[in-house]
C-alpha positions as CSV (number, residue, x, y, z in Angstrom):
1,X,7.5,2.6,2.8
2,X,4.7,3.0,4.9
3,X,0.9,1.9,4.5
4,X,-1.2,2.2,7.3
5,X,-1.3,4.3,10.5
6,X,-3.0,2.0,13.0
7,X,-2.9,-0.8,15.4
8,X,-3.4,-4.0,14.6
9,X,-3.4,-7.5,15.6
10,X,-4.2,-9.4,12.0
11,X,-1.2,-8.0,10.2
12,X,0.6,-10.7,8.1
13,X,1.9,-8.2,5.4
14,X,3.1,-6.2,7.9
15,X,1.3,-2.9,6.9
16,X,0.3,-1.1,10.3
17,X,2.6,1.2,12.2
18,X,1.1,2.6,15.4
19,X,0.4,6.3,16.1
20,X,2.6,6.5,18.9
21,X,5.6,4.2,17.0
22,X,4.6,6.8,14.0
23,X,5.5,9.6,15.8
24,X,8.5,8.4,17.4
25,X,10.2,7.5,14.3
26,X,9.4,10.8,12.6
27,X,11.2,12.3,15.6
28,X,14.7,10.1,14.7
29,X,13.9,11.0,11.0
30,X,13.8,14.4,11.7
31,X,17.1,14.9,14.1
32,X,19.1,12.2,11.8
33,X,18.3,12.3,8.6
34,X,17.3,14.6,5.6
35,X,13.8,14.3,4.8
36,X,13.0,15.2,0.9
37,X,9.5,15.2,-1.0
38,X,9.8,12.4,-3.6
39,X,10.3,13.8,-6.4
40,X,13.3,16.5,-5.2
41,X,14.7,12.6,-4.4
42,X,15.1,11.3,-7.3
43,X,16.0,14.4,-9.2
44,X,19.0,14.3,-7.1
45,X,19.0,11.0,-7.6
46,X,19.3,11.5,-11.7
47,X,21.5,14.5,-10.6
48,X,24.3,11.9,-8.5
49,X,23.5,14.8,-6.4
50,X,21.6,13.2,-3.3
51,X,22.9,13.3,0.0
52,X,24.1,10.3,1.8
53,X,21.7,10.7,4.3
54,X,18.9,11.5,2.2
55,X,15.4,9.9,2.5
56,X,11.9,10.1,1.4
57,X,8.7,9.0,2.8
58,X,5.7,6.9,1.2
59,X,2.6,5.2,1.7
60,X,1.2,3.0,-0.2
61,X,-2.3,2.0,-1.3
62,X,-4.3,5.3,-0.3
63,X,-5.8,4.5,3.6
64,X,-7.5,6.9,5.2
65,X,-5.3,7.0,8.4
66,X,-3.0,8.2,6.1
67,X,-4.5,11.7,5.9
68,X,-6.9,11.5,9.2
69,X,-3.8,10.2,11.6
70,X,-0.2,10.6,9.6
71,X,-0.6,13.9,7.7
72,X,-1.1,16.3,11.0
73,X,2.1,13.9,12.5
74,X,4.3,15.0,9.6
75,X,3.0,18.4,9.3
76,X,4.0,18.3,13.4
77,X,7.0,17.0,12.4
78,X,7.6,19.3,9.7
79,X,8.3,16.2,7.1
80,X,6.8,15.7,3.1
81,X,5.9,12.5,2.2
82,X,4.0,11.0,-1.0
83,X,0.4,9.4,-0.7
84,X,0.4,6.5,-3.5
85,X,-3.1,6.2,-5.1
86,X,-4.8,3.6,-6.6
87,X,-7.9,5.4,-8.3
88,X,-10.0,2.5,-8.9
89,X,-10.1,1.1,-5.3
90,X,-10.4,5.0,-4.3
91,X,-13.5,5.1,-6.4
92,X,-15.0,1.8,-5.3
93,X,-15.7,3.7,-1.5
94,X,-15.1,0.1,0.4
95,X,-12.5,-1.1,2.0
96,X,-9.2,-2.8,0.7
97,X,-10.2,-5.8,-0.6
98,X,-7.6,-8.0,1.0
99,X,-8.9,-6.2,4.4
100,X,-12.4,-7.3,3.5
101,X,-10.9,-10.6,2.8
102,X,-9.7,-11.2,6.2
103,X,-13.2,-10.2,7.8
104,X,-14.6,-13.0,5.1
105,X,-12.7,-15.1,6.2
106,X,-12.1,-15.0,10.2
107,X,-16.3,-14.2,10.3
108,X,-17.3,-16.9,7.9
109,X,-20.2,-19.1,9.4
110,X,-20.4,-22.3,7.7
111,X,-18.6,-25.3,7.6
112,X,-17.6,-25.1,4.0
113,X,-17.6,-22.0,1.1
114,X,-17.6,-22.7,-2.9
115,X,-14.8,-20.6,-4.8
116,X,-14.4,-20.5,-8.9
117,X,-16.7,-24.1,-8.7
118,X,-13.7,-25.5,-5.7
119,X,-15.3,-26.6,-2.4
120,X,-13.3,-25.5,0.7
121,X,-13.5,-26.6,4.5
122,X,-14.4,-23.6,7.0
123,X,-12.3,-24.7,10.2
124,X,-14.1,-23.8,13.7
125,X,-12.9,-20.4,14.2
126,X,-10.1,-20.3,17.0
127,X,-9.1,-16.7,19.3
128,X,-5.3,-17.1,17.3
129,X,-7.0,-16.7,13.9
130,X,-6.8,-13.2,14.8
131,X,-3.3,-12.8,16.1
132,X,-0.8,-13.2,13.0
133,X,1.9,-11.1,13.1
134,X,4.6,-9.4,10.5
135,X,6.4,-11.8,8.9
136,X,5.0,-15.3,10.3
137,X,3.7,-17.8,8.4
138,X,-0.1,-18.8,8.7
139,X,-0.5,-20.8,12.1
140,X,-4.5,-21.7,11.7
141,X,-6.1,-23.2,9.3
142,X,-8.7,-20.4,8.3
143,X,-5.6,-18.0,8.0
144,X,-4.5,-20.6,5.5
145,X,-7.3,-20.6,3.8
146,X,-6.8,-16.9,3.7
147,X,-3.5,-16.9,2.2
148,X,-4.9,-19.1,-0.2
149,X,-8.0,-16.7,-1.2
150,X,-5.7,-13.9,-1.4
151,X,-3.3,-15.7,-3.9
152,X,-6.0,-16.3,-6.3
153,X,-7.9,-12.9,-6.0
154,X,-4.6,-10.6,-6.6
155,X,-4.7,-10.7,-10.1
156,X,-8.1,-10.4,-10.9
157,X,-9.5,-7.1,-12.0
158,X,-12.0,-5.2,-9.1
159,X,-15.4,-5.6,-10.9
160,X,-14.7,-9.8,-10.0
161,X,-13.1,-9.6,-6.7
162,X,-16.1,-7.3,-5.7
163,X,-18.4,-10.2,-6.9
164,X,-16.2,-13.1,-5.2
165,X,-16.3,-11.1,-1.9
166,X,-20.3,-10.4,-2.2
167,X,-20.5,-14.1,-2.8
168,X,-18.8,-15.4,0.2
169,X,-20.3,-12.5,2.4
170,X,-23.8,-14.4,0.9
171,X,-22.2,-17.5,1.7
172,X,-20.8,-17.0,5.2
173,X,-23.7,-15.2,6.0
174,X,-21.8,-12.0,7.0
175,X,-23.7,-8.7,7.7
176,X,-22.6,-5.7,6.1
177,X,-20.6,-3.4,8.5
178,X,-18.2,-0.3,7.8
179,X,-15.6,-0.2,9.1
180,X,-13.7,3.0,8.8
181,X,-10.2,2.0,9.7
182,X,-10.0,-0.1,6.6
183,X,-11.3,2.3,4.1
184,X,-9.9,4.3,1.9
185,X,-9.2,7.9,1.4
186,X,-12.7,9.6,0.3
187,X,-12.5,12.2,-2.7
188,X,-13.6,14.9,-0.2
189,X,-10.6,14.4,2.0
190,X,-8.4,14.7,-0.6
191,X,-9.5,17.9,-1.7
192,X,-9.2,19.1,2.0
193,X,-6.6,21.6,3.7
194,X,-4.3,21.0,6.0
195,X,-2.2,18.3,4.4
196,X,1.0,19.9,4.8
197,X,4.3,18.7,2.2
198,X,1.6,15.7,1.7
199,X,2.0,15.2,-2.2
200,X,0.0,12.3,-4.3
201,X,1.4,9.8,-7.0
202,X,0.4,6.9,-9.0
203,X,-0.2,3.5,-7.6
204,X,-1.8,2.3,-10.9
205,X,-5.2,2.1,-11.5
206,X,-6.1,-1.3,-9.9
207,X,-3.7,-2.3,-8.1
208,X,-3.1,-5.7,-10.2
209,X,0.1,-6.7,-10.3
210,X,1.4,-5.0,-13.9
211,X,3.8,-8.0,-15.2
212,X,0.3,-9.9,-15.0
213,X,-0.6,-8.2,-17.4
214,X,-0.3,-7.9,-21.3
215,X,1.1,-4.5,-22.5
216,X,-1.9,-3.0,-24.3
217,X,-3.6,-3.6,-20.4
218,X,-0.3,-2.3,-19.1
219,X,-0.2,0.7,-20.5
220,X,-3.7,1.7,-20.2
221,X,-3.6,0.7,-16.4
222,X,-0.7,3.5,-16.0
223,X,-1.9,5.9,-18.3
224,X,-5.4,6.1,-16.8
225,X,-4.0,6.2,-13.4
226,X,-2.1,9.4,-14.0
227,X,-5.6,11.1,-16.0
228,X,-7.7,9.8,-12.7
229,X,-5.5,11.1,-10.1
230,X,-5.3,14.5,-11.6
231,X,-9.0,14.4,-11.5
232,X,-8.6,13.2,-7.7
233,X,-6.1,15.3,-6.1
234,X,-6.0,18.5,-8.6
235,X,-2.9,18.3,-9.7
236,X,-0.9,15.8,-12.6
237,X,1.3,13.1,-10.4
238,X,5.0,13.1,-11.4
239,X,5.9,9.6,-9.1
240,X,4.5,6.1,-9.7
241,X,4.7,3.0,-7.2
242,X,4.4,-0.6,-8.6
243,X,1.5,-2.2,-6.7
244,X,2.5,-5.3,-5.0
245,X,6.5,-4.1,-6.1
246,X,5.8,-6.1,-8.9
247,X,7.6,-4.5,-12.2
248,X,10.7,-5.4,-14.7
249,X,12.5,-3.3,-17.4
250,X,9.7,-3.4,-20.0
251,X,7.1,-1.8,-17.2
252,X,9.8,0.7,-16.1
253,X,10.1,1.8,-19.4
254,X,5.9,2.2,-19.5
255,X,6.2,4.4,-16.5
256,X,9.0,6.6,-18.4
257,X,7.6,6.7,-21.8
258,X,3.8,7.7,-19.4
259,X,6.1,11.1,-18.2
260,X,6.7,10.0,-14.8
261,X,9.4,11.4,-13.1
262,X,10.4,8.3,-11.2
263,X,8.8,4.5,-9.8
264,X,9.2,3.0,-6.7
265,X,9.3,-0.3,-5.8
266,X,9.1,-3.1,-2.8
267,X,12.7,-4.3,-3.1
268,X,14.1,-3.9,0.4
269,X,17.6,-2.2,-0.3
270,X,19.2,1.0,-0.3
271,X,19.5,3.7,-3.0
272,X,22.8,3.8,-4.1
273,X,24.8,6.0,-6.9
274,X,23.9,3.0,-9.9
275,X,20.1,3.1,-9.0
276,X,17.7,3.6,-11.5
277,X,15.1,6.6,-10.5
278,X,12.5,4.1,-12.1
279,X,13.5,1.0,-9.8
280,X,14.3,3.1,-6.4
281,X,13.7,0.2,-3.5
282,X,12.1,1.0,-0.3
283,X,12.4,-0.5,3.3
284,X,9.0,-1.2,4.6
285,X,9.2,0.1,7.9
286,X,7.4,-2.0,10.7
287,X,6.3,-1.2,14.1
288,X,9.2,-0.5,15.3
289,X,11.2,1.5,18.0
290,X,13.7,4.4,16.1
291,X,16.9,2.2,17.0
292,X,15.5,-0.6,15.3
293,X,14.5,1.8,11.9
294,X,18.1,2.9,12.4
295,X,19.5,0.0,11.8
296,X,17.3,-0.7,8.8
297,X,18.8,2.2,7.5
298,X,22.0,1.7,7.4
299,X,21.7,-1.8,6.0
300,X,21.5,-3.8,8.8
């Protein structure tokens, strides 16, 4: 599971892999293991015909550097992967939210901000608000405060998370700025050439997390994603990924019942004979050197 291409200092989820890192890892990949498009995956997977040293490659959310930087890398490479898509933050042409967040946040000039009626402290800023690596807890107290935002925006549907982040751009006095490394992919890119054994799937429509939800919204939020990214990429997606990872038995069933061929989520484990092509875990794969994704790999 990958999500962006790109380097970055501000990375507490642990999203960016750099180009160079990128490349070297699709080099190992290549040499050691066998590389499949999603969907061939898990219908060897369904089969109990998948090979041992079988694996497939994702990103998640729909980032641009995913076509602009990782798609001529794996057509280099000669590797498939799957593109997840969330067609609502697609359509919305800004950047991720929780991206925007952070800029919120770290940029905010004031000494206090006003959230759902709650009064917060601004901290002065500090030069380590900005260095947070993979994994590590928050070490500041504005990234606190941004873990705290974050918690309470997740669920929310786009139209009020757009509104909250307008109001504390208002409120932090925060020019507008575009920044293209956090945006994602653009309808026109999609539709582009070039993009090798790049395929699309489903990431919802959202990105809520879908047990948040009740299942009349659940449903619709699947349904509609598979009609919009038809209307995105050109062709009907056959693979869904749980945003966040966040799914049980009744959503997997949803995903079936929708036609999808198979769901991934977030679970860091390996595929084995007994896993279900609508629960098939990932390994988020970090910035790492191949040795280190080798060992990941074979459970260590």
């Amino acid at each position: 599971m990958y999500h962006r291409i790109a380097r970055e200092s501000f990375d507490p989820w642990g999203l960016a892999v750099s180009p160079e890192r990128f490349e070297q890892q699709l080099g190992w990949l290549s040499r050691h293991r066998i590389v499949l498009p999603l969907q061939q995956f898990a219908e060897l997977l369904t089969q109990r015909k998948l090979p041992r040293t079988a694996v497939a490659l994702t990103f998640d959310d729909g980032y641009s550097c995913s076509l602009r930087v990782a798609a001529p890398l794996l057509d280099r490479a000669g590797l498939p992967a799957t593109i997840f898509l969330s067609a609502q933050l697609i359509a919305r042409r800004r950047e991720f939210w929780w991206d925007e967040l952070v800029r919120m946040v770290l940029e905010f000039d004031g000494s206090e901000l006003v959230v759902d009626g709650r009064k917060h402290v601004i901290p002065s800023p500090s030069v380590e608000d900005r260095r947070w690596a993979a994994g590590d807890p928050p070490s500041t107290p504005r990234q606190h405060l941004y873990l705290q935002l974050w918690s309470a925006l997740r669920c929310r549907d786009v139209a009020e998370i757009d509104r909250m982040l307008d109001d504390l751009r208002e409120q932090g006095k925060i020019p507008s700025r575009d920044r293209n490394e956090y945006q994602p992919i653009k309808e026109s890119e999609i539709g582009s050439t070039g993009l090798g054994g790049v395929t699309f799937g489903s990431h919802a429509m959202s990105h809520r997390p879908l047990t948040s939800l009740d299942e009349r919204e659940r449903r619709r939020e699947i349904a509609e994603s598979i009609t919009s990214c038809a209307k995105l990429t050109g062709e009907t997606p056959k693979t869904f990924a749980y945003p966040f990872g966040d799914c049980d038995e009744e959503t997997a069933q949803m995903v079936r019942e929708a036609g999808l061929l198979c769901a991934c989520t977030t679970e860091p484990a390996l595929v084995v004979s007994r896993t279900s092509p609508f629960m098939i875990p990932r390994l988020q794969v970090g910035d790492w050197e191949p040795r280190r994704l080798a060992k990941a790999l074979r459970g260590q």
